[in-house]
ROVEX-849371 format. One record per residue (C-alpha): x, y, z; residue in three letters. Coordinates in steps of 0.25 Angstrom, whole numbers, plus 5000, padded with zeros to 4 digits. Example, Ala and Ser with C-alpha at 12.3 -4.5 7.8 and 13.67 -1.06 7.14 Angstrom:
BEGIN
504949825031ALA;505549965029SER;
***
This chain:
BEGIN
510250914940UNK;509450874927UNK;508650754924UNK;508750674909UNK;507550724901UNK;507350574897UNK;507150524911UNK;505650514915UNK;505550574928UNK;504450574935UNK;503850624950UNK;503050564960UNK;502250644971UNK;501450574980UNK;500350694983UNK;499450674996UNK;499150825002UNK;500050894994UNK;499250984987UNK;499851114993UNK;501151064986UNK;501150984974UNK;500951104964UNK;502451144969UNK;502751024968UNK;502650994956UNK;503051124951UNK;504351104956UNK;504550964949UNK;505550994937UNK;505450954925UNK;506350834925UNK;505050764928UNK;504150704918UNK;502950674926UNK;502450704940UNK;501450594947UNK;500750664958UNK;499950534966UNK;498750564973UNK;498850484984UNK;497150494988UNK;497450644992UNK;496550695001UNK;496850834994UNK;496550764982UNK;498150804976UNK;497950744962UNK;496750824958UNK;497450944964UNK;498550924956UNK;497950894943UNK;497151004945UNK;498151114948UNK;499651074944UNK;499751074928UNK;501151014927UNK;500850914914UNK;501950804921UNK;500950784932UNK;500150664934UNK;499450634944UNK;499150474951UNK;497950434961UNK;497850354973UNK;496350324976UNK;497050294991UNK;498150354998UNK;499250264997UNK;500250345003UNK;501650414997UNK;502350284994UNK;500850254987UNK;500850374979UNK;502450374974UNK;502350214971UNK;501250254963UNK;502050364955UNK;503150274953UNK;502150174945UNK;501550284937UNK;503050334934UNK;503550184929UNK;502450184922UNK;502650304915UNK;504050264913UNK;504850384921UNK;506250344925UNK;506150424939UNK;505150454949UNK;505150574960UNK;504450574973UNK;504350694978UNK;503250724988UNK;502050844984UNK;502350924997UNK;503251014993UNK;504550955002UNK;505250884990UNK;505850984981UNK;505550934965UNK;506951004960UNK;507650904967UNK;507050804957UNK;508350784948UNK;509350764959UNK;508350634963UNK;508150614950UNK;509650614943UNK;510350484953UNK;509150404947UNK;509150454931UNK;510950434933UNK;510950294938UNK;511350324950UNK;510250294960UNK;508850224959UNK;508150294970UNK;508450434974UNK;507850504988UNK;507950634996UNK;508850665007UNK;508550765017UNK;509550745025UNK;510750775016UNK;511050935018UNK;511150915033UNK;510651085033UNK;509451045027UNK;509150935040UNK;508751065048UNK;507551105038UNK;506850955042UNK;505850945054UNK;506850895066UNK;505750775067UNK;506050735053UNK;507450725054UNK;507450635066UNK;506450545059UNK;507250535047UNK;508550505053UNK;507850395060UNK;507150345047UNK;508350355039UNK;509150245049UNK;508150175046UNK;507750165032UNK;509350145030UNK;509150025037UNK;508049975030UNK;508050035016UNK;509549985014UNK;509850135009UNK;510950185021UNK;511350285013UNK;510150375012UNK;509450445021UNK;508050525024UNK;507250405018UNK;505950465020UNK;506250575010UNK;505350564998UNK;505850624989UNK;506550514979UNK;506750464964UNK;506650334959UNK;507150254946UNK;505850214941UNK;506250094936UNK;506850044951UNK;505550094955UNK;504749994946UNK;505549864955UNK;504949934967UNK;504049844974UNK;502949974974UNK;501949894980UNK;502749874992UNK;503149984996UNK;502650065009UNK;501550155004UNK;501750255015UNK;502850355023UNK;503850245022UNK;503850235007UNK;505250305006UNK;506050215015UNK;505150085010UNK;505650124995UNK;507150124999UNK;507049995006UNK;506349944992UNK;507449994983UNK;508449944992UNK;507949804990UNK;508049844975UNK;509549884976UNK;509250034972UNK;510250134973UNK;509450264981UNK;510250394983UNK;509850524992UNK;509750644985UNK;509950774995UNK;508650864995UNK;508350975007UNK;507050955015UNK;505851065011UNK;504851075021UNK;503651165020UNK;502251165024UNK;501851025021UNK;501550925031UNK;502350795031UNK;501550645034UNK;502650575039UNK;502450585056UNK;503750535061UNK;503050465073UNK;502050385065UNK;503050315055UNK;504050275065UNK;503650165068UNK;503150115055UNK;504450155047UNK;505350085060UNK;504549955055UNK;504649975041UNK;506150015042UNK;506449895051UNK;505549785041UNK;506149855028UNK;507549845035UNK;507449675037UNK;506649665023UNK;507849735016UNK;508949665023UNK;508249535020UNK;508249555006UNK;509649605003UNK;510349505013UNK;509549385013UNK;508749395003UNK;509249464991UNK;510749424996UNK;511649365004UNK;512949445009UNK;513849445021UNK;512949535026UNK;511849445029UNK;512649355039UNK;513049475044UNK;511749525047UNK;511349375052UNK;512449375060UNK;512349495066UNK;510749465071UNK;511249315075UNK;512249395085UNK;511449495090UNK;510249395092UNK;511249315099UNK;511749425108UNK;510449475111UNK;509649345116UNK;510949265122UNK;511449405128UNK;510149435133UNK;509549295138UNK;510949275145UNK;510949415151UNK;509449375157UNK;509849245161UNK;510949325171UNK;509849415175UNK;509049335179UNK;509949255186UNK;510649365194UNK;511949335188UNK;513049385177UNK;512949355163UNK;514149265160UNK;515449325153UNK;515449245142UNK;513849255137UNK;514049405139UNK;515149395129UNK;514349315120UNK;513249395118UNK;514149525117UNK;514749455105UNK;513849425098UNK;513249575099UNK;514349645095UNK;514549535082UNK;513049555079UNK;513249705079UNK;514549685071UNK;513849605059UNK;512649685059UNK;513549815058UNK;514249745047UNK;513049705040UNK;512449875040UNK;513949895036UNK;513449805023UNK;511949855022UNK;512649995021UNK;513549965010UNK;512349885002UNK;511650014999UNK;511250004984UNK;512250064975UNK;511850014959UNK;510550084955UNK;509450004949UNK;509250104939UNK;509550084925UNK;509549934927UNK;508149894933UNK;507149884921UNK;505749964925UNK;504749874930UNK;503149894925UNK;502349934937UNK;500949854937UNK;
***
């Protein structure tokens, strides 16, 4: 799959510890690309004199952060430099060697068509390639992947932690960069962004490499945390598309469905304690009262998904959006 020789491409690799990897890396990056930023995020291996120092590839440019801002830190920083700079496309690929740079164009091709804004790797698609990924990291991303649906707005796509992406630089130039998390949730926090944006994302099938590098991401240390992102982006989004940004059926359906459910829950429940605690059964009626309204909550709030689903973003932003100057 060939790229246009008139579109600037360019690629972003976040280096922190990757020192035993990122000649490869960049080796392997075709040359579809016209400029490769490798950001030092404050490196303890000190990456960026390493890399200035052994790899000669002329497209290579290298960006510093005095402190370590973390791998949404670092891309957010090659996506400046690459507006900038004028490019049309940016890649992240990771320095570790787990991202394979001959994919570029397939991530590259939706964007530079018309046909996508943001494109990101699926793991997940060739169901024979599940078994080469650690049996922790599939249960983890099936778990992450209900939940960034819900709060990214995106129900079509699936292994949202995978770093691997491309984005239309000027859709990225509307991104509010100084907003977005900094840290491990940085790939589901920028769907929940370009949702609110109305940008079209697609999965582009890729087979997981693992090798000898160590991942960061400890499954048991983010749960929480991404559980309380998820839930807060998951109320922020539906706030701004059906309350804010617009008003459709599925609002009141969605008010409905939480008036109901309340309903059933605290008249339901102070009822069934009242019988409780007076040693007697719970009227026919009341019982009825409750279960209706419980099985109508859950019926608007079905319906309202049913809508949410079929609002996935489906007219990219590319070739309409003018780029934006970044300060």
């Amino acid at each position: 799959m060939s790229v246009p020789s008139s579109a600037i491409v360019a690629v972003v690799i976040p280096c922190y510890k990757v020192k035993r990897h990122i000649q490869s890396v960049v080796a392997s990056v075709g040359p579809e690309v016209h400029t490769i930023y490798c950001v030092d995020d404050a490196c303890p291996e000190g990456s960026g004199d390493f890399i200035e120092a052994n790899v000669s590839d002329p497209r290579v440019r290298v960006l510093r952060h005095a402190v370590n801002q973390g791998v949404g830190g670092a891309v957010m920083t090659g996506y400046r430099q690459a507006i900038s700079d004028g490019a049309a496309v940016a890649v992240k690929i990771d320095g570790d060697g787990q991202m394979d740079p001959t994919l570029l164009p397939q991530f590259i091709a939706p964007i530079l068509r018309g046909e996508a804004d943001y494109t990101k790797g699926n793991r997940f698609w060739d169901l024979r390639q599940i078994k080469q990924m650690p049996l922790l990291r599939r249960v983890g991303n099936l778990g992450l992947s209900f939940m960034s649906k819900a709060s990214s707005g995106y129900w079509d796509l699936f292994d949202p932690t995978n770093g691997y992406t491309a984005i239309s630089l000027p859709v990225a130039s509307h991104l509010p960069m100084e907003q977005i998390s900094r840290r491990y949730f940085f790939e589901t926090d920028i769907l929940f962004r370009l949702n609110t944006m109305r940008a079209v994302v697609v999965d582009i099938p890729m087979d997981a490499l693992y090798g000898d590098e160590e991942s960061g991401l400890k499954v048991g240390k983010i749960l929480g945390e991404f559980a309380f992102k998820h839930a807060r982006n998951t109320f922020k989004r539906i706030g701004y598309s059906y309350f804010l940004r617009d008003l459709s059926v599925a609002s009141f359906e969605l008010v409905a469905a939480l008036a109901l459910l309340l309903l059933a829950l605290f008249f339901g429940g102070w009822h069934w304690w009242e019988s409780a605690q007076n040693g007697v059964p719970t009227p026919l009626g009341t019982v009825m009262i409750a279960t209706v309204a419980a099985v109508s909550g859950l019926q608007f709030l079905l319906a309202f998904v049913g809508y949410d689903i079929a609002s996935v973003p489906r007219r990219p932003l590319t070739g309409v959006l003018v780029p934006r100057r970044q300060a």
